[in-house]
C-alpha positions as MATLAB code, in Angstrom:
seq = 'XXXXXXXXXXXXXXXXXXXXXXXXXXXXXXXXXXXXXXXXXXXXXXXXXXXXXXXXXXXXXXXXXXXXXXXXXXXXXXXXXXXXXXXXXXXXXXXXXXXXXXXXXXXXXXXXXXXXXXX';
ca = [
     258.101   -4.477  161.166;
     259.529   -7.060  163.109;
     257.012   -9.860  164.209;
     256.905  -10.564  168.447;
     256.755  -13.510  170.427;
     253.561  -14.993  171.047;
     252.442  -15.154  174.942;
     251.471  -18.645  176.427;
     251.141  -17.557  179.262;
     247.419  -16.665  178.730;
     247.814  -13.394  176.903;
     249.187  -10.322  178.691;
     248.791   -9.372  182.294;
     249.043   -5.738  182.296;
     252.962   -5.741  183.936;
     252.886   -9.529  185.737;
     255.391  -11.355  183.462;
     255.463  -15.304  183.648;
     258.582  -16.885  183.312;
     259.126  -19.653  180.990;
     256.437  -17.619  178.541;
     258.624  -16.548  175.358;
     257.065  -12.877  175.007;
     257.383  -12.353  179.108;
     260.829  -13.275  178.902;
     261.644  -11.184  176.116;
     259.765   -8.671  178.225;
     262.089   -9.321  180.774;
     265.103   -9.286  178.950;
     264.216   -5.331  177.808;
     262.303   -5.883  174.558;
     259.502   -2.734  173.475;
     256.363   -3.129  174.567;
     253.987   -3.583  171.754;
     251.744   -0.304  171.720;
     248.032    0.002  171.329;
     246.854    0.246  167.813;
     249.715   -0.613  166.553;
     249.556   -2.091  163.284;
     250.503   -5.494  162.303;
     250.741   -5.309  158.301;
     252.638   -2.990  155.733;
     250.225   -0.404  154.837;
     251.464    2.966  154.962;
     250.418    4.983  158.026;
     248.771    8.360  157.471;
     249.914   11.502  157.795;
     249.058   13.071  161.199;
     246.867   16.108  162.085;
     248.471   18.881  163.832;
     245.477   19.999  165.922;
     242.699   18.183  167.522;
     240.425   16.195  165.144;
     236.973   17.552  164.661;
     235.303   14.786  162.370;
     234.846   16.483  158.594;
     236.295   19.923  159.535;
     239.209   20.705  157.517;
     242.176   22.994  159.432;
     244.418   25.272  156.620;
     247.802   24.710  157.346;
     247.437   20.804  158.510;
     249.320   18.642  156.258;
     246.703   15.666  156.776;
     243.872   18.280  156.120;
     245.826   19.387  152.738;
     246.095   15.163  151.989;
     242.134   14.698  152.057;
     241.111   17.989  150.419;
     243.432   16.660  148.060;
     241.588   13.171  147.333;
     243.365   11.240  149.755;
     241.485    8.152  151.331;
     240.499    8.662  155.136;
     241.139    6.662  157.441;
     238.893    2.688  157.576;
     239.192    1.451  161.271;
     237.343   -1.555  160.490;
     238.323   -3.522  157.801;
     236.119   -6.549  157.885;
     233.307   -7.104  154.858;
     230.945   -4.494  154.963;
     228.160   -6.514  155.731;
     230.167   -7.951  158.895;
     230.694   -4.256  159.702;
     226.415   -4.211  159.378;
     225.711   -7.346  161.468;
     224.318   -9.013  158.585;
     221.849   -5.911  157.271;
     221.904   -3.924  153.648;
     224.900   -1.502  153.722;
     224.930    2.104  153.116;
     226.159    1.355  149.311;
     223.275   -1.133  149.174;
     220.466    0.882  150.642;
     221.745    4.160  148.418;
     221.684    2.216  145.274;
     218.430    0.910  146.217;
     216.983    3.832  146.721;
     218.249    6.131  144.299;
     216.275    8.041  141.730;
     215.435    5.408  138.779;
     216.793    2.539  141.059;
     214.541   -0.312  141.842;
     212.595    0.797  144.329;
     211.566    3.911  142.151;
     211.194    1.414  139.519;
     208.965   -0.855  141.322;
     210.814   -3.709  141.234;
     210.814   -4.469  145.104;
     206.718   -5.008  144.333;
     203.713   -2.947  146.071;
     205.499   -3.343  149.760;
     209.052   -2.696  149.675;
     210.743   -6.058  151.463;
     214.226   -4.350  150.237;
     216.609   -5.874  153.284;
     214.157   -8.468  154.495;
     216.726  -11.575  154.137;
];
């Protein structure tokens, strides 16, 4: 993917081009707009859905469907540190492991009053 100019003008002003900025005047000069969610490293993009996406309904005869019945990964819009994604609190991972049958909260190890996320 080729890399764009930089603004410095301030950042993009929705159509108002500067001159003397290096992206506006590549702007003006005919270069592609860069589009919204556009991604900015070399992963490989997914394959699409054919219908309207219904959060964990699978569609027969949707090739995306067919990719994540088949194992594939979904989808991760965020891809900071789970705990940044938490705002600092235990994660799902953390709270199911903690939890879970013969963990340490079943063990007792958290003590009489469970403090388990209390950092």
């Amino acid at each position: 993917m080729a890399t764009t100019q930089q603004h410095t003008c301030g950042g993009p002003k929705f159509g108002r081009l500067t001159k003397g900025c290096p992206r506006c005047d590549d702007l003006l000069a005919g270069a592609e707009p860069v589009r919204a969610g556009t991604r900015s490293d070399d992963r490989p993009k997914t394959t699409e859905h054919n219908h309207q996406v219904v959060f964990g309904r699978r569609v027969t005869g949707c090739p995306r469907c067919a990719e994540l019945d088949a194992g594939a990964e979904p989808v991760r819009w965020n891809r900071r540190s789970e705990r940044q994604q938490t705002g600092g609190y235990p994660t799902t991972r953390e709270i199911d492991n903690h939890f879970a049958p013969g963990g340490p909260h079943a063990n007792g190890a958290c003590g009489p009053v469970c403090t388990f996320g209390d950092w």
